[in-house]
N, C-alpha and C positions, 0 to 999 in steps of 0.2 A: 171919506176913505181916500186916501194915497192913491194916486195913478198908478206906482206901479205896483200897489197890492193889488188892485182892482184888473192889470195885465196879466199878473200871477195868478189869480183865480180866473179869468178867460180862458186860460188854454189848456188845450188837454192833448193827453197822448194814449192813445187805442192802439192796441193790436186787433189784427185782421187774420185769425187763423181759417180752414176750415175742416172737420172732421176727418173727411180723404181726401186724394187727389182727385181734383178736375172738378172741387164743387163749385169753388168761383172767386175763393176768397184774396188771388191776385186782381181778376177781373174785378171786382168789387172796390177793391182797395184802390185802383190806378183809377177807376171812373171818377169814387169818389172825392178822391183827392183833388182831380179836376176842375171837376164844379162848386169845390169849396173854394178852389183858388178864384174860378173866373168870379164870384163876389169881389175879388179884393181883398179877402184874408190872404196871411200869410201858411202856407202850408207845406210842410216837409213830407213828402214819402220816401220810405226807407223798404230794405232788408234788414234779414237777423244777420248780423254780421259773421262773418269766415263760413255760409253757405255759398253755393253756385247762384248766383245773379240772373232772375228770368228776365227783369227787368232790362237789363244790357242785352237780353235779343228781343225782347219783346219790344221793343223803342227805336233799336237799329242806334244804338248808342254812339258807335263812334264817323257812326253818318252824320248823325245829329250836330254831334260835338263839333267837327270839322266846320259843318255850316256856320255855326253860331261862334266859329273862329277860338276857342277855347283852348288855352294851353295844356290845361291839365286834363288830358281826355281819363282818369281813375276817380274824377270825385264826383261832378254834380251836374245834373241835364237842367235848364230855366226854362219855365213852359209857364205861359196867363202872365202875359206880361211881368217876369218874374216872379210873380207871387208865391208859384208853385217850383220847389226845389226838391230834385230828386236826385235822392243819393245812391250810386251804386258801382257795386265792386265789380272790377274789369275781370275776367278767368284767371288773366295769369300774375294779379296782384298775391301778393302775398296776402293770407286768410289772414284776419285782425283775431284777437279774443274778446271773449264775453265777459268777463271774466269783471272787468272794470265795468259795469252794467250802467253804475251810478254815474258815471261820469260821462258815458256816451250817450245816453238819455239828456243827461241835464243838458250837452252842448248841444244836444235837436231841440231841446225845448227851448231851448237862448234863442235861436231864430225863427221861430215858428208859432204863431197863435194856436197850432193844431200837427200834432207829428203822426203821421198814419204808418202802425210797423207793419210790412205784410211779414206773416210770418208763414204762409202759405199752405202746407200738409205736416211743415215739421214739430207739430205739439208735443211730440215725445224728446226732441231735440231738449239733454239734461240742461243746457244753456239757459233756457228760458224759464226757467222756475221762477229764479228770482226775480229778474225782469219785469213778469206779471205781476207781483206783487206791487209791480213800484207803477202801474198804466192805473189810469182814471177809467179806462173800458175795455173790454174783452169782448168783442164780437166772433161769435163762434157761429159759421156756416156750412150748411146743408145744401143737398138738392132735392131733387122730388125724386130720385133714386132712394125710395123708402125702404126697400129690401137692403140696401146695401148700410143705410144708417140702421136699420135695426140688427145685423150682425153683427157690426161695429161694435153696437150697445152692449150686445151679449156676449161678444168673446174678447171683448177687452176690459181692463178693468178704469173705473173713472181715473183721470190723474190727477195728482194732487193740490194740481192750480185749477181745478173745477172743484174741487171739492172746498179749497181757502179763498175763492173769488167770489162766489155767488154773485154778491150786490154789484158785481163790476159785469158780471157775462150778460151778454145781449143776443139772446138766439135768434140768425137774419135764414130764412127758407128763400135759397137763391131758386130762380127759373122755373118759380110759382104760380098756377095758375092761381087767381084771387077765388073763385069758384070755389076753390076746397075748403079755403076755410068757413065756409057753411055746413060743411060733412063731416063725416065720422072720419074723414083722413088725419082732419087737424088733431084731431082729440086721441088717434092713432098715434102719431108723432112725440105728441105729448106724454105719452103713456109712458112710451117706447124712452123717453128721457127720461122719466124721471127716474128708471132704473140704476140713473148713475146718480139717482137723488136720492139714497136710498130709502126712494116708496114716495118721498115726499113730493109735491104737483110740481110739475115744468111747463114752463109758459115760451111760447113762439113769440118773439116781443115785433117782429117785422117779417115782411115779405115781400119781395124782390120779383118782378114779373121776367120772363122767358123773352128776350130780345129778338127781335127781327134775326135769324139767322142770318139773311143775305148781307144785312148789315156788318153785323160781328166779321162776317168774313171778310167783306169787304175792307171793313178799316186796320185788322189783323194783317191779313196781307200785305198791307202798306205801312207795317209797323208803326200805327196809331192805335190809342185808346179810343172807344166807340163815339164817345163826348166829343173828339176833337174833329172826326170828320162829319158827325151825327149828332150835333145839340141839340136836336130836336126830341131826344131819347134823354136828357138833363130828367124829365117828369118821373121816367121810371126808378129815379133815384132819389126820389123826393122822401123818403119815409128815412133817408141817412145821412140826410142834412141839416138836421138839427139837435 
Protein backbone atom coordinates (compact mmCIF):
# COMPACT_ATOMS: atom_id res chain seq x y z
CA UNK A 1 0.00 0.00 0.00
CA UNK A 2 1.11 3.73 -0.90
CA UNK A 3 2.33 5.84 2.06
CA UNK A 4 0.12 8.16 1.63
CA UNK A 5 -2.89 5.99 1.25
CA UNK A 6 -1.87 4.40 4.35
CA UNK A 7 -1.54 8.51 5.85
CA UNK A 8 -5.07 9.01 4.55
CA UNK A 9 -6.61 6.06 6.34
CA UNK A 10 -4.48 7.24 9.87
CA UNK A 11 -6.26 10.04 10.43
CA UNK A 12 -9.26 10.92 11.77
CA UNK A 13 -11.50 13.72 12.55
CA UNK A 14 -14.19 13.57 15.73
CA UNK A 15 -16.33 15.93 17.20
CA UNK A 16 -16.53 16.33 20.81
CA UNK A 17 -20.13 17.62 21.70
CA UNK A 18 -21.86 17.30 24.99
CA UNK A 19 -25.63 16.83 25.78
CA UNK A 20 -25.66 20.33 27.98
CA UNK A 21 -23.69 22.73 29.19
CA UNK A 22 -20.93 22.11 31.75
CA UNK A 23 -20.88 18.32 30.94
CA UNK A 24 -17.11 18.42 29.95
CA UNK A 25 -17.04 17.99 26.42
CA UNK A 26 -14.44 21.26 26.14
CA UNK A 27 -12.56 19.96 29.09
CA UNK A 28 -12.39 16.57 27.42
CA UNK A 29 -11.56 17.70 23.97
CA UNK A 30 -8.46 20.19 25.18
CA UNK A 31 -7.03 17.26 27.68
CA UNK A 32 -7.36 14.96 24.97
CA UNK A 33 -5.88 16.65 22.43
CA UNK A 34 -3.04 17.13 24.57
CA UNK A 35 -1.83 13.92 25.25
CA UNK A 36 -2.23 12.76 21.89
CA UNK A 37 -0.03 15.38 20.86
CA UNK A 38 2.65 14.79 23.77
CA UNK A 39 3.10 11.14 21.73
CA UNK A 40 4.29 12.87 18.75
CA UNK A 41 1.19 12.80 16.65
CA UNK A 42 0.22 15.62 14.82
CA UNK A 43 -2.98 16.98 16.26
CA UNK A 44 -5.35 19.94 15.52
CA UNK A 45 -8.07 21.16 18.03
CA UNK A 46 -10.54 23.37 16.79
CA UNK A 47 -14.11 25.28 17.27
CA UNK A 48 -17.31 25.14 15.15
CA UNK A 49 -16.45 28.07 13.29
CA UNK A 50 -18.44 31.79 13.54
CA UNK A 51 -19.40 30.67 17.45
CA UNK A 52 -17.69 32.66 20.63
CA UNK A 53 -14.19 30.92 21.15
CA UNK A 54 -13.95 29.40 25.11
CA UNK A 55 -10.78 28.44 23.89
CA UNK A 56 -9.28 32.11 23.57
CA UNK A 57 -10.11 32.60 27.49
CA UNK A 58 -9.73 29.39 28.52
CA UNK A 59 -5.80 29.42 27.34
CA UNK A 60 -5.36 33.23 27.86
CA UNK A 61 -4.78 33.27 24.16
CA UNK A 62 -3.26 36.55 23.44
CA UNK A 63 -0.81 36.07 26.45
CA UNK A 64 0.09 33.06 24.97
CA UNK A 65 0.60 34.44 21.55
CA UNK A 66 2.79 37.41 22.62
CA UNK A 67 5.08 34.92 24.52
CA UNK A 68 5.66 32.58 21.78
CA UNK A 69 6.33 36.11 19.60
CA UNK A 70 3.55 35.25 16.96
CA UNK A 71 2.27 37.71 14.43
CA UNK A 72 -0.94 36.66 13.73
CA UNK A 73 -2.50 36.68 17.22
CA UNK A 74 -6.39 35.38 15.12
CA UNK A 75 -5.23 31.97 14.02
CA UNK A 76 -3.16 29.35 15.89
CA UNK A 77 -1.67 28.65 19.72
CA UNK A 78 1.61 25.67 19.24
CA UNK A 79 1.64 23.58 22.31
CA UNK A 80 3.98 19.70 22.58
CA UNK A 81 6.39 20.84 20.83
CA UNK A 82 4.42 21.93 18.00
CA UNK A 83 2.65 18.86 17.46
CA UNK A 84 -0.56 20.25 18.87
CA UNK A 85 -2.13 23.16 16.84
CA UNK A 86 -4.98 24.98 17.99
CA UNK A 87 -7.23 26.90 16.17
CA UNK A 88 -9.22 29.78 17.48
CA UNK A 89 -11.19 32.76 16.57
CA UNK A 90 -10.35 36.00 18.34
CA UNK A 91 -14.18 37.86 19.59
CA UNK A 92 -13.80 40.43 17.47
CA UNK A 93 -12.78 38.61 14.10
CA UNK A 94 -15.27 38.58 11.89
CA UNK A 95 -17.58 35.12 12.24
CA UNK A 96 -16.29 32.67 9.16
CA UNK A 97 -19.38 30.31 7.63
CA UNK A 98 -20.03 26.92 7.68
CA UNK A 99 -21.41 26.75 5.04
CA UNK A 100 -18.05 25.52 3.03
CA UNK A 101 -17.79 22.56 5.58
CA UNK A 102 -15.97 20.36 2.93
CA UNK A 103 -13.35 22.39 2.52
CA UNK A 104 -12.64 23.60 6.08
CA UNK A 105 -12.37 20.07 7.24
CA UNK A 106 -10.26 18.81 4.41
CA UNK A 107 -7.67 21.90 5.16
CA UNK A 108 -7.65 20.56 9.29
CA UNK A 109 -7.15 17.32 8.01
CA UNK A 110 -3.96 18.45 5.45
CA UNK A 111 -2.30 18.98 8.75
CA UNK A 112 -3.15 16.86 11.21
CA UNK A 113 -3.02 12.92 11.94
CA UNK A 114 -6.13 13.60 14.22
CA UNK A 115 -8.57 16.97 14.10
CA UNK A 116 -10.46 17.16 17.54
CA UNK A 117 -13.83 19.70 16.72
CA UNK A 118 -15.13 20.67 20.10
CA UNK A 119 -18.39 21.53 19.35
CA UNK A 120 -19.22 22.01 23.10
CA UNK A 121 -23.33 22.38 23.88
CA UNK A 122 -24.16 23.61 20.40
CA UNK A 123 -25.63 20.25 18.78
CA UNK A 124 -28.69 21.98 17.67
CA UNK A 125 -26.41 24.62 16.04
CA UNK A 126 -28.29 23.95 12.09
CA UNK A 127 -24.32 24.38 10.98
CA UNK A 128 -23.39 21.17 12.00
CA UNK A 129 -25.57 18.62 10.23
CA UNK A 130 -23.67 18.35 7.63
CA UNK A 131 -20.39 18.43 9.23
CA UNK A 132 -21.19 15.33 11.11
CA UNK A 133 -21.74 13.44 8.42
CA UNK A 134 -18.41 13.95 6.98
CA UNK A 135 -16.38 13.14 11.05
CA UNK A 136 -15.07 9.48 11.29
CA UNK A 137 -16.43 9.77 15.24
CA UNK A 138 -18.96 11.47 17.30
CA UNK A 139 -18.29 11.52 20.88
CA UNK A 140 -21.39 12.50 22.76
CA UNK A 141 -20.90 13.31 26.53
CA UNK A 142 -22.68 13.14 29.74
CA UNK A 143 -22.20 13.71 33.45
CA UNK A 144 -23.43 11.90 36.45
CA UNK A 145 -26.10 14.67 36.56
CA UNK A 146 -28.63 11.72 35.60
CA UNK A 147 -31.68 13.71 36.34
CA UNK A 148 -30.69 16.30 34.06
CA UNK A 149 -29.68 13.71 31.04
CA UNK A 150 -33.06 12.09 31.49
CA UNK A 151 -35.16 15.25 30.90
CA UNK A 152 -33.02 16.17 28.22
CA UNK A 153 -34.14 12.56 26.85
CA UNK A 154 -37.71 13.41 27.42
CA UNK A 155 -38.52 16.76 26.42
CA UNK A 156 -36.31 16.89 23.44
CA UNK A 157 -36.62 15.16 20.56
CA UNK A 158 -33.41 12.97 19.10
CA UNK A 159 -31.69 15.21 16.24
CA UNK A 160 -31.13 14.08 13.11
CA UNK A 161 -27.35 13.47 13.22
CA UNK A 162 -28.12 10.92 16.13
CA UNK A 163 -30.40 9.36 14.39
CA UNK A 164 -27.99 9.06 10.69
CA UNK A 165 -24.72 8.54 12.83
CA UNK A 166 -25.20 5.68 14.92
CA UNK A 167 -21.91 3.66 13.99
CA UNK A 168 -19.91 7.09 14.39
CA UNK A 169 -21.40 8.09 18.20
CA UNK A 170 -19.18 7.08 21.10
CA UNK A 171 -21.17 7.63 24.36
CA UNK A 172 -18.17 8.99 26.97
CA UNK A 173 -19.90 9.40 30.87
CA UNK A 174 -17.69 12.45 32.05
CA UNK A 175 -16.88 12.64 36.07
CA UNK A 176 -17.76 9.07 36.64
CA UNK A 177 -17.43 7.22 39.34
CA UNK A 178 -16.24 3.50 37.93
CA UNK A 179 -18.34 1.94 41.00
CA UNK A 180 -21.69 2.53 38.89
CA UNK A 181 -20.99 0.66 36.31
CA UNK A 182 -21.57 -2.54 38.39
CA UNK A 183 -25.21 -0.92 39.37
CA UNK A 184 -28.39 -0.41 38.20
CA UNK A 185 -27.29 3.32 37.43
CA UNK A 186 -25.46 2.19 34.35
CA UNK A 187 -28.23 0.10 32.94
CA UNK A 188 -30.39 3.37 34.03
CA UNK A 189 -28.49 5.51 31.69
CA UNK A 190 -28.79 3.17 29.21
CA UNK A 191 -32.38 2.83 29.31
CA UNK A 192 -32.74 6.51 29.55
CA UNK A 193 -30.97 6.60 25.81
CA UNK A 194 -32.21 4.51 24.08
CA UNK A 195 -35.46 6.49 24.09
CA UNK A 196 -33.82 8.55 21.45
CA UNK A 197 -33.26 4.86 19.98
CA UNK A 198 -36.38 4.33 19.44
CA UNK A 199 -36.62 1.31 22.02
CA UNK A 200 -33.62 0.01 20.57
CA UNK A 201 -30.38 -0.73 23.40
CA UNK A 202 -27.79 2.12 24.02
CA UNK A 203 -24.48 1.36 25.00
CA UNK A 204 -22.02 3.68 27.36
CA UNK A 205 -18.88 2.80 25.23
CA UNK A 206 -16.44 4.93 28.01
CA UNK A 207 -15.95 6.43 31.27
CA UNK A 208 -14.24 9.22 32.27
CA UNK A 209 -13.41 9.44 36.11
CA UNK A 210 -14.16 12.88 38.47
CA UNK A 211 -10.65 14.84 38.60
CA UNK A 212 -9.07 16.00 41.63
CA UNK A 213 -10.92 19.21 42.03
CA UNK A 214 -8.08 21.20 43.56
CA UNK A 215 -6.34 20.30 40.64
CA UNK A 216 -8.93 21.37 37.85
CA UNK A 217 -8.93 24.57 39.66
CA UNK A 218 -5.64 25.03 40.00
CA UNK A 219 -4.48 24.58 36.39
CA UNK A 220 -8.04 26.63 35.20
CA UNK A 221 -6.94 29.39 37.03
CA UNK A 222 -3.67 29.64 35.33
CA UNK A 223 -5.37 29.35 32.04
CA UNK A 224 -3.91 25.70 31.51
CA UNK A 225 -5.46 22.53 30.44
CA UNK A 226 -5.20 19.85 33.53
CA UNK A 227 -2.47 17.74 31.31
CA UNK A 228 -0.18 20.65 31.07
CA UNK A 229 0.32 21.49 34.66
CA UNK A 230 -0.93 17.71 35.90
CA UNK A 231 0.56 14.88 33.66
CA UNK A 232 0.10 12.85 36.07
CA UNK A 233 -3.72 12.85 35.51
CA UNK A 234 -2.53 11.72 31.31
CA UNK A 235 -4.16 7.89 33.09
CA UNK A 236 -7.49 9.09 33.52
CA UNK A 237 -7.70 9.76 29.88
CA UNK A 238 -6.41 6.66 28.90
CA UNK A 239 -9.90 4.86 27.65
CA UNK A 240 -9.73 8.25 24.70
CA UNK A 241 -6.56 7.49 23.50
CA UNK A 242 -6.90 5.16 21.17
Amino acid sequence: MAIEETRRQDRRCIAVLSLYPQAGASFLAGNVAFAMAGSGSAVTLCELPGTSSYLYFALDFERRAHQAAQEDLSSTLYMQNDCLRIHVDTPLKNKDSCSDAVDWLFRLSKESSTVLIDISSSWKNHQIERLLTMLDEIWVVFDSDIARLTRMILTEKAPSWWQGNQSKIRMVANKWNEKWNRTAIMKKVAGTLSLWNEGNSAQVHTVIPLFDGDKTFAAHSKAMLLLEQFPEEERGFASLLH
